[in-house]
N, C-alpha and C positions, 0 to 999 in steps of 0.2 A: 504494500500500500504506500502512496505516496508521504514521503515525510510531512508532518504536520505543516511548516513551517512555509512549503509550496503553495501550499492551500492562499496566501496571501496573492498570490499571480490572478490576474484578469482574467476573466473567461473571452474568448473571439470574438468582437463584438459585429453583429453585422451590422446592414442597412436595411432599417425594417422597408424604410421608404423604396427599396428595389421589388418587393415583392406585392404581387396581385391579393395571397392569401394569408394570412397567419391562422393557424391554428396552438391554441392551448393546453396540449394532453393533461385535464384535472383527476387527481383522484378527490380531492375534497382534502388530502392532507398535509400536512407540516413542508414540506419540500414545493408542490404544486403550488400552497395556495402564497408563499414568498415568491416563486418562480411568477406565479402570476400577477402579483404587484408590479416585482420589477417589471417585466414584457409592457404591464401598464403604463407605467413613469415610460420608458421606448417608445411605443406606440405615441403617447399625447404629445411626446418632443418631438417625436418625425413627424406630428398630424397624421394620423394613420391609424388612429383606433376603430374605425368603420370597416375596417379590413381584418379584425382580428375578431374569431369564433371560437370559444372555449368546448370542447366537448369531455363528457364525462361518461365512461364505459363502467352500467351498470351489469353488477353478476349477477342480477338474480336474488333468486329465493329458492330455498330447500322445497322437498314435497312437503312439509310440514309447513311450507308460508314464513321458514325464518329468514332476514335477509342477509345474504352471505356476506354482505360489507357490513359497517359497524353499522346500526340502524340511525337514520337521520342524515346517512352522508350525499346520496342526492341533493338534499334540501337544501344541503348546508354548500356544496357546488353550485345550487341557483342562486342563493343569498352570496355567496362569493362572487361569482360571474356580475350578479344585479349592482355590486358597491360601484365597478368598474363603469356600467353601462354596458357590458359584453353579451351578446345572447350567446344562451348556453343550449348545446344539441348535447342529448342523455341519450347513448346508443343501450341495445342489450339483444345478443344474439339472438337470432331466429328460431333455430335449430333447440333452443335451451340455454338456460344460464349453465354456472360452474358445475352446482351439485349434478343437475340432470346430464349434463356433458359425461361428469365424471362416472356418472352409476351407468347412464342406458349406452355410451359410446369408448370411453377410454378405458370403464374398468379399474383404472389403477390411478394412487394422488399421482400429481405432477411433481419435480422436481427439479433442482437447480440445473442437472444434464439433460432435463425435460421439462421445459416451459411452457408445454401447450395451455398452458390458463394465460397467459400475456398473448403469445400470438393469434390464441382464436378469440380469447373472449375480450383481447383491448386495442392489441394492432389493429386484427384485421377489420374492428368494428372502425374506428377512428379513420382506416381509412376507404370508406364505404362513404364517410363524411367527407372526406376530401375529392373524392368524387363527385360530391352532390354542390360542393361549392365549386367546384373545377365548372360544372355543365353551368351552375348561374353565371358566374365570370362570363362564361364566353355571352349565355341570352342575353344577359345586362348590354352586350356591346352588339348584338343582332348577326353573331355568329354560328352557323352549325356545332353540332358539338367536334367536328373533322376540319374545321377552319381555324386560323390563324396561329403564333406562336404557340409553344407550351404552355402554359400559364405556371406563373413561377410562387411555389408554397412554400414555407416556411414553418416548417412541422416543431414545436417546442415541447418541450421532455424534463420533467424535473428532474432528474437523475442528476447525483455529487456521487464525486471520485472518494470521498469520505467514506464512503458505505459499501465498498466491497473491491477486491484487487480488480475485477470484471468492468466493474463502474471505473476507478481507475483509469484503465486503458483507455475507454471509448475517447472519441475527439471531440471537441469542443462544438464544430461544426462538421457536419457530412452531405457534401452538394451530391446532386446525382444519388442520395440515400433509395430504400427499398420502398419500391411502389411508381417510381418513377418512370415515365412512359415516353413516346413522342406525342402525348398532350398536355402533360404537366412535368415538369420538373421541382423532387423535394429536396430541400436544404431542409435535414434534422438539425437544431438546435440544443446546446443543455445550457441555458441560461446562468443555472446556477450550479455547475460544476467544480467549480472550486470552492464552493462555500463550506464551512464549517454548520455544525448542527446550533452552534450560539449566536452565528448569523444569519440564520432561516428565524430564530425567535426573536431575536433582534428585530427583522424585518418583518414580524409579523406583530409585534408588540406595538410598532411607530405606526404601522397599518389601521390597526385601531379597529378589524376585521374578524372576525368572531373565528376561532381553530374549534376542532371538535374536540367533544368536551371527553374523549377515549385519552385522551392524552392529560388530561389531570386526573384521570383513575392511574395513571403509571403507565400507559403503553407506549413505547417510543416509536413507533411504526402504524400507520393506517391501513392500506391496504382490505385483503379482507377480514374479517376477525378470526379465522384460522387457517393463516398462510402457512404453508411447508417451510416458506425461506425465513419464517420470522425465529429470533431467537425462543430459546426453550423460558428464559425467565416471560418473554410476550406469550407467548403459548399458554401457562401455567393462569399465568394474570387473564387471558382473556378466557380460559375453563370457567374459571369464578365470575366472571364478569357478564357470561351466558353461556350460564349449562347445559341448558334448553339445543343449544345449536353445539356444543361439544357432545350431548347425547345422542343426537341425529349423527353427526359425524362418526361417532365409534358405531354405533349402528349399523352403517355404510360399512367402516373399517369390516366389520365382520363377516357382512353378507359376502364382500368381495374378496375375503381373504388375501387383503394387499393392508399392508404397513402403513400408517398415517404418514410416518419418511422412514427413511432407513433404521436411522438411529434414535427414536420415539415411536410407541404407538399412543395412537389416540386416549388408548385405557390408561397409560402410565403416565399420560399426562394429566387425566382427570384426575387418578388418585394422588400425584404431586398436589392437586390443586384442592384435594376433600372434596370434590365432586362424585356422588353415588350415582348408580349408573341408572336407575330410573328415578324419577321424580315424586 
């Protein structure tokens, strides 16, 4: 991981004002909703906030109706997106959210060598959205969707090199990134890649913008309430914090006889956490 003391270097800063589209990948939490401040302060200096669309990739809900993200985090994406002035588009797969992916199609949790929860249930939705503002671009100007330039996106990603050697590597910016065609071209962004996790709170304290309130229970991670990638102490804390959705999950664990991860199952997290396994 990068020496602490890097973390002070600038992240690449572009020209918002080059591009037709921006988009905001929110999750509703601590990294996103700083990243989406700043992008704001960019946007209102270029003149160019009419151009910038926040989308937010909902997972779903269990067959029991619990919701697989922290409950409230939509909401709290539209109220974040509304402080700005930004309209916000809330994708959620077709096919099924996370849970139903995971029991009736995959079978097995996902994993840090197996991300299919990001690529099907957040990539690929986000840019399904980028399509749908690609085709207005062009009507706006009275073009077929097969006329004129690429239209040029600007795809923004909270992701800091702080949080994992993976995060790390990535670069600053990536023109020509994945999804890019001969009718649009994306420039991924990480706005806030070099930041520290005491200048994401920083920037959200002076924000004066409401964080979700999973993170004064002790969780240092948003996402969903029981990521495979999240540490075992967030794991533990988010048992106790909804049993209800850690007992559907070990449920699952069991019918499919697959491991919550490798090195945790679902049961031995509950009983860290003094959760009984029915209610």
């Amino acid at each position: 991981m990068r020496d602490a003391t890097l973390f002070d270097l600038p992240v690449e800063l572009p020209d918002l004002s080059a591009y037709d589209v921006v988009v905001v990948n929110s999750s509703a939490g601590k990294d996103s909703q700083a990243m989406l401040d700043y992008v704001a302060q960019l946007a209102a200096d270029a003149s160019v906030k009419k151009r910038v669309t926040v989308v937010h990739n909902d997972l779903g809900e269990t067959d029991n109706g619990l919701s697989v993200e922290w409950p409230g985090t939509a909401d709290l994406a539209r109220r974040q997106a509304d402080h700005y002035g930004f309209p916000l588009v809330i994708t959620r797969r077709e096919q099924g959210g996370l849970f139903q992916q995971l029991r009736h199609e995959r079978g097995k949790f996902p994993s840090s060598q197996a991300r299919w929860c990001t690529s099907d249930q957040k990539t690929s939705q986000g840019m399904r959205v980028v399509t749908d503002l690609c085709r207005r671009w062009r009507a706006d100007r009275g073009l077929r969707p097969t006329e004129g330039r690429p239209v040029e996106v600007l795809y923004c990603l909270g992701i800091r090199a702080q949080e994992s050697a993976a995060r790390y590597a990535k670069p600053d910016v990536e023109s020509g990134a994945a999804g890019s065609s001969t009718r649009r071209r994306i420039t991924r962004w990480l706005p806030i890649h070099t930041w520290t996790e005491a200048q994401v709170w920083d920037r959200i304290r002076a924000s004066g913008v409401p964080h979700h309130p999973a993170y004064d229970e002790g969780m240092t991670r948003l996402s969903c309430s029981l990521c495979v990638l999240a540490s075992r102490a967030d794991l533990v804390r988010a048992c106790r914090l909804r049993p209800d959705l850690a007992r559907e999950y070990a449920d699952l664990e069991t019918e499919l006889g697959h491991r919550f991860r490798g090195d945790l199952s679902m049961a031995d997290l509950m009983a860290e956490a003094g959760v009984v396994g029915d209610a």
